[in-house]
Backbone as CSV, one residue per row, in Angstrom:
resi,resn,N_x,N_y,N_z,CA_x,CA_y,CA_z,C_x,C_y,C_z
1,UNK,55.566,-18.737,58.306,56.547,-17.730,58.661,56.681,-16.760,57.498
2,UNK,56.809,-15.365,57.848,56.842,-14.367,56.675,57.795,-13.376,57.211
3,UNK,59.512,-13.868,56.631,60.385,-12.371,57.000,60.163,-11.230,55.750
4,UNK,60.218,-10.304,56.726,60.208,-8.750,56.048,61.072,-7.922,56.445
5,UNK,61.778,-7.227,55.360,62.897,-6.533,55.934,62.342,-5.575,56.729
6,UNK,62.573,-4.794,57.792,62.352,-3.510,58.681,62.356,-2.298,58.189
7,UNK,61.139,-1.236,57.979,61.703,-0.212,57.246,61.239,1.160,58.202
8,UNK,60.880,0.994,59.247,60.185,2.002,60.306,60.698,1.524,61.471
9,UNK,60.757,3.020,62.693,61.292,2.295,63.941,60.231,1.318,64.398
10,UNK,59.122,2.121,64.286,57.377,1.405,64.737,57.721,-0.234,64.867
11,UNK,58.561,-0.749,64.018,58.653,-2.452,63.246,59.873,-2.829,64.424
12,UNK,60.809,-1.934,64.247,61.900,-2.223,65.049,61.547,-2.278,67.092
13,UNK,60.610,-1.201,67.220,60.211,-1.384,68.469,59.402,-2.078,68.935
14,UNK,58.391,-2.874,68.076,57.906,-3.770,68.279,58.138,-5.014,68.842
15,UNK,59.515,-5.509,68.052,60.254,-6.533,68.087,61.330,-6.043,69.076
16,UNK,61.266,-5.557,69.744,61.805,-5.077,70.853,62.405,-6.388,71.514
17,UNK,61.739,-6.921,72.308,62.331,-8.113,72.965,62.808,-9.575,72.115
18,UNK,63.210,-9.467,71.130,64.020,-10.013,70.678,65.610,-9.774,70.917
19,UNK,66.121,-8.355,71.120,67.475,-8.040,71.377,67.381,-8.378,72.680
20,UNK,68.997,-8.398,72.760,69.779,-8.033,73.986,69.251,-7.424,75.489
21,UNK,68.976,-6.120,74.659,68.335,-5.272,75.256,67.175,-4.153,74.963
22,UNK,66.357,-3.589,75.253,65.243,-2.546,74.592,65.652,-1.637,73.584
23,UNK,65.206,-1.205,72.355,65.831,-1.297,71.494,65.432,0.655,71.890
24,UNK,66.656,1.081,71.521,65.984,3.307,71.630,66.034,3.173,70.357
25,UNK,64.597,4.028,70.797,64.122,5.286,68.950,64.990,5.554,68.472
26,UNK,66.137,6.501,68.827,66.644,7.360,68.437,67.901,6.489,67.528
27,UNK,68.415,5.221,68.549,69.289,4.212,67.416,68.686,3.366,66.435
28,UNK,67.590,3.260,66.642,66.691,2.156,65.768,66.648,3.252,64.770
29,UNK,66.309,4.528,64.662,66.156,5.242,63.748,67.712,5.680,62.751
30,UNK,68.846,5.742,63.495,69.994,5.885,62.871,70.472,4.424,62.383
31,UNK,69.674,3.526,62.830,70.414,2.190,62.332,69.717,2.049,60.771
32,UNK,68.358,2.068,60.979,67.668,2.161,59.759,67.491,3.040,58.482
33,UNK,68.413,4.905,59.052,68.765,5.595,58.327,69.958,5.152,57.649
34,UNK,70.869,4.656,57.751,72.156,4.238,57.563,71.881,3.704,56.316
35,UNK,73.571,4.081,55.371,72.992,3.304,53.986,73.576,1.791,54.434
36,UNK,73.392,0.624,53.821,74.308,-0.187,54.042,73.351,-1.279,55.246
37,UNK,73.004,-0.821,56.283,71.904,-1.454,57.626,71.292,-2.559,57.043
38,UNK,71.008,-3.394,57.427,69.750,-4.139,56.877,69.640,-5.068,58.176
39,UNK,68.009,-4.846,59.017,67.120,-6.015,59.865,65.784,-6.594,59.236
40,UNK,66.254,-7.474,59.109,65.237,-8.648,58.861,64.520,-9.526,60.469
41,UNK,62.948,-9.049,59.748,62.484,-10.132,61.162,61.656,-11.009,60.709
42,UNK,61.674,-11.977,60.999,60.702,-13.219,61.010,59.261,-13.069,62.054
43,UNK,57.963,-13.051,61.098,56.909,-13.125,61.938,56.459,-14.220,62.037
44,UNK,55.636,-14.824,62.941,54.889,-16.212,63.027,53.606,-16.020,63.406
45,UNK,52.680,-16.365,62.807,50.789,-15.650,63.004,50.887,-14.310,63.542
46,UNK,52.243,-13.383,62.843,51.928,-11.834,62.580,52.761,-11.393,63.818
47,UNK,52.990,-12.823,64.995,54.205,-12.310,65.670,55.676,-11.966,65.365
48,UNK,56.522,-11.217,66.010,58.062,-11.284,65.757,58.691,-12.187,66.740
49,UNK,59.681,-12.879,65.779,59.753,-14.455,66.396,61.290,-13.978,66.399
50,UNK,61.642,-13.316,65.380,63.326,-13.341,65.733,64.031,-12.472,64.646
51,UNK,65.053,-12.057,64.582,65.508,-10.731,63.682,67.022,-11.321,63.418
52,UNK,67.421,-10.889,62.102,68.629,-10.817,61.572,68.901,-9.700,61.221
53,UNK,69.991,-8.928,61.674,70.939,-7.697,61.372,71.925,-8.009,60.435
54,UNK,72.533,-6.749,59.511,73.172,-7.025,58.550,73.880,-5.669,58.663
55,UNK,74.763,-5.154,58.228,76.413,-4.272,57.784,77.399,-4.573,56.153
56,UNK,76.843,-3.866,55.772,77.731,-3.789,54.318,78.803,-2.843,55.016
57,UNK,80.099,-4.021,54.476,81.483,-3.047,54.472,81.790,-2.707,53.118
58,UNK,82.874,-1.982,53.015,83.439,-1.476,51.665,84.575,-1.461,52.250
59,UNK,85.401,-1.648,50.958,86.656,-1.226,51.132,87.314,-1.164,49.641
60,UNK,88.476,0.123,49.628,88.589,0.462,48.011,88.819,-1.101,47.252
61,UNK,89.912,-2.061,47.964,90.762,-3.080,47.057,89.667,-4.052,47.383
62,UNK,88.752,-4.585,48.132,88.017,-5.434,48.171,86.098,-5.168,47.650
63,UNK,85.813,-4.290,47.578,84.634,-4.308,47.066,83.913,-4.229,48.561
64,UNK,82.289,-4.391,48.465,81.571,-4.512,49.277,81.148,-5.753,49.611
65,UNK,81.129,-6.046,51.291,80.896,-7.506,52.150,80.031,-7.243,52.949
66,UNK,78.822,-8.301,53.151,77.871,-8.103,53.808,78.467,-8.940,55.481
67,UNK,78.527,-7.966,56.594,78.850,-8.668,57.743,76.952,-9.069,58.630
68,UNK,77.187,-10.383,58.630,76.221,-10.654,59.676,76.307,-9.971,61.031
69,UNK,75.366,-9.189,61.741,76.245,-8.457,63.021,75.544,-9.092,64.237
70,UNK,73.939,-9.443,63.873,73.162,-10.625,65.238,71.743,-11.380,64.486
71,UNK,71.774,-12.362,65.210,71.194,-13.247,64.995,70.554,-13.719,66.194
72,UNK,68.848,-13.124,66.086,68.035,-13.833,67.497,66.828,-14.599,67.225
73,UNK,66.389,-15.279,68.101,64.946,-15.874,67.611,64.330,-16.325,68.981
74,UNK,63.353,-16.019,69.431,62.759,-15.555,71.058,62.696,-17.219,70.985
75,UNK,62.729,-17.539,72.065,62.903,-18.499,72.899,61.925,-19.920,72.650
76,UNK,60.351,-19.343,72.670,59.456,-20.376,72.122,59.724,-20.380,70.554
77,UNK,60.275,-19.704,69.749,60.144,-20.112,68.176,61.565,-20.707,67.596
78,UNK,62.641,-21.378,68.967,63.774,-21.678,68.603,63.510,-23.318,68.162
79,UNK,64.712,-23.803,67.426,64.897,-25.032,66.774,63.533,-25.690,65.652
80,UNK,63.060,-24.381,65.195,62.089,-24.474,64.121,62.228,-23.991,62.491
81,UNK,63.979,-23.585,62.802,64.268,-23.494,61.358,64.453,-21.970,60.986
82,UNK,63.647,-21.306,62.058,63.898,-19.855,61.937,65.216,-19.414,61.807
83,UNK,66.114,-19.636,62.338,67.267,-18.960,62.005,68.074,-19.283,60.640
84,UNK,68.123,-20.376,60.148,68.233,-20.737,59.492,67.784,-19.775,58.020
85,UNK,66.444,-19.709,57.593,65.757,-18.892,56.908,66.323,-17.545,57.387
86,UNK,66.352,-17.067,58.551,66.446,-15.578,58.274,67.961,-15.359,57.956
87,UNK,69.356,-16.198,58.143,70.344,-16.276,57.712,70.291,-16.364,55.765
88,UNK,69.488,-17.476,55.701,69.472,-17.819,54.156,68.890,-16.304,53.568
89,UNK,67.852,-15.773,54.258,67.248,-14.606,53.600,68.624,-13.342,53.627
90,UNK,69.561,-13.395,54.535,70.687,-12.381,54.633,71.885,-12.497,53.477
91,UNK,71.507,-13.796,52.987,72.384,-14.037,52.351,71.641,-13.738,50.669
92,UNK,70.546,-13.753,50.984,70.352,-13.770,49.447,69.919,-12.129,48.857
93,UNK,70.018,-11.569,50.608,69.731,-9.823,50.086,71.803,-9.580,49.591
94,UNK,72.049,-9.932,50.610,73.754,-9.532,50.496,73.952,-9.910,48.773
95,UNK,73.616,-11.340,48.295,74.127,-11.275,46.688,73.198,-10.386,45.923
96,UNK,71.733,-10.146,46.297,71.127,-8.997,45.128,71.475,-7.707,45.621
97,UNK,72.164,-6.982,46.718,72.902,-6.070,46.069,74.247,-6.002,46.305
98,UNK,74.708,-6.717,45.465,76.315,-7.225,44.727,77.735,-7.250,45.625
99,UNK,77.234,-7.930,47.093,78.210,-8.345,48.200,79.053,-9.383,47.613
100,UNK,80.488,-9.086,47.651,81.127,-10.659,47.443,81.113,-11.530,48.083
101,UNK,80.817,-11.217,49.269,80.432,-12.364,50.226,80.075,-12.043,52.024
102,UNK,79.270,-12.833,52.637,78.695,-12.200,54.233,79.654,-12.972,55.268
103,UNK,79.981,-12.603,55.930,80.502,-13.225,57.096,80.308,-12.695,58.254
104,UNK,80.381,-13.733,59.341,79.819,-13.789,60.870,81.104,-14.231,62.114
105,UNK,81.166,-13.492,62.867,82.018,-14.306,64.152,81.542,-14.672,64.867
106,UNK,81.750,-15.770,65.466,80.927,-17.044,66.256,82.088,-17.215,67.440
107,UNK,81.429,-16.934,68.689,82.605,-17.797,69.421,82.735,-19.249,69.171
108,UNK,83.570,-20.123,69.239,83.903,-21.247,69.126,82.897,-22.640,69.920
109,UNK,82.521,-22.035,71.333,81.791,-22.785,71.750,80.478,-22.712,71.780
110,UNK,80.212,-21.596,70.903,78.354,-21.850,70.459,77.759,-22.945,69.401
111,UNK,78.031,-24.081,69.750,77.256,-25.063,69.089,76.096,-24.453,68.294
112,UNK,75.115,-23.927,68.815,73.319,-23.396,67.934,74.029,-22.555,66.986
113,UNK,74.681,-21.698,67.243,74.903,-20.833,66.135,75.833,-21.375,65.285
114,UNK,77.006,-22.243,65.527,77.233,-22.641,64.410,76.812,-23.734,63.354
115,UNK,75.838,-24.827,64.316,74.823,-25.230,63.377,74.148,-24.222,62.169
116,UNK,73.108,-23.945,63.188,72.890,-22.999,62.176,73.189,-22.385,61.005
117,UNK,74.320,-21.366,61.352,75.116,-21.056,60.099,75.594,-22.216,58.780
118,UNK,75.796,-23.463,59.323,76.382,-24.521,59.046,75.097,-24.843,57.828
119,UNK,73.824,-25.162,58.487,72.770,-25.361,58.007,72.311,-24.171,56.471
120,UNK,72.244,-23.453,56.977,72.346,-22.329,56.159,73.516,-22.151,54.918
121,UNK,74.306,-22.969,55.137,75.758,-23.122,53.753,76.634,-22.114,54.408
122,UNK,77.171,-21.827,55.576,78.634,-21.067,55.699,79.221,-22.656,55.888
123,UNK,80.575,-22.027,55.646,81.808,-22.938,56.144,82.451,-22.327,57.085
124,UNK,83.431,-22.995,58.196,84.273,-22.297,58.775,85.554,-21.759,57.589
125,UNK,85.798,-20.588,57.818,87.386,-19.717,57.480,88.785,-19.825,58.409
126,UNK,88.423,-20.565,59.502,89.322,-20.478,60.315,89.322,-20.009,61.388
127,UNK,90.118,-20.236,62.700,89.609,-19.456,63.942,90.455,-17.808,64.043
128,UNK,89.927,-16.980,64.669,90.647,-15.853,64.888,90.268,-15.470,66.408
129,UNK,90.966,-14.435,66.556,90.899,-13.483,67.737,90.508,-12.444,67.632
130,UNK,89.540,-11.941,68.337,88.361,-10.536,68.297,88.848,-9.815,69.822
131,UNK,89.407,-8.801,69.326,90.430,-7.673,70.661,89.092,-6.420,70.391
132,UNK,88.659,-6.269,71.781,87.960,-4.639,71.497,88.056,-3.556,72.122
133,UNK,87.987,-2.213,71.893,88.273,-1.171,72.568,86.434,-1.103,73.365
134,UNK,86.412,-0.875,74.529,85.289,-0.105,75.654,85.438,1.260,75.535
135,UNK,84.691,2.368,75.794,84.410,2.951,75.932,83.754,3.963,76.860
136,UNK,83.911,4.883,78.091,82.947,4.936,79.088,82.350,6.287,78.303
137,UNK,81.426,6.523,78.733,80.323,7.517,78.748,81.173,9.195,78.430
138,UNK,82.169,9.480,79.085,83.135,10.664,78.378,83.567,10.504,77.347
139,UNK,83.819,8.949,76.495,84.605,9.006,75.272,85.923,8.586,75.934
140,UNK,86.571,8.364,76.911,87.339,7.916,77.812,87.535,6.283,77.231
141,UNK,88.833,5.794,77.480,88.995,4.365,77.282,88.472,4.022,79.087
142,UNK,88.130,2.796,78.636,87.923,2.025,79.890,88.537,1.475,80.810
């Protein structure tokens, strides 16, 4: 396995079916322009097996925090440790450039992911509640 951080959309569209959903040029390109962005993907014999996203926050009284924002790994290359590594690799870009610390929200009943993370050295912080605003297509609330 050989992760490499992402530095072209070319890399990002490739690995396309790893997300959610098909990844557009035009955001893959503002995600990767962005200061702060960071995707990491894991290849396996030169395939993309699975990607970690990353978000540096700032804030004046707290400094800069690396937020984990997704975590995938395609389907045949799961429970092989991959996530694991590409978490450990998020974590060790977040301390070389001088994050006080990364954090992730997990719903409660995802067992894999919080292994994982678990595996990787997070601890739980405690449970919270995640409220979000939608959006429709005018800029309109939902």
């Amino acid at each position: 396995m050989d992760i490499r951080r992402a530095t072209t959309v070319t890399e990002l569209l490739a690995a396309g079916r790893l997300f959610d959903a098909p990844p557009r040029e035009e955001w893959a390109a503002r995600f990767l322009a962005a200061d702060g962005h960071v995707l990491l993907i894991a290849y396996v014999d030169g395939a993309p097996a699975g990607f970690v996203s990353g978000i540096e926050m700032r804030h004046p009284d707290k400094g800069t925090e690396m937020c984990l924002y997704e975590l995938g790994v395609d389907e045949p290359f799961r429970r092989r440790g991959i996530g694991r590594a590409l978490t450990r690799a998020l974590v060790d870009l977040a301390r070389e450039r001088g994050c006080y610390g990364l954090w992730v929200g997990v719903e409660p009943g995802n067992e894999a992911a919080l292994a994982t993370y678990r595996a990787a050295g997070a601890a739980a912080d405690g449970e919270f509640a995640m409220l979000t605003w939608e959006f429709t297509a005018d800029g309109g609330a939902g």
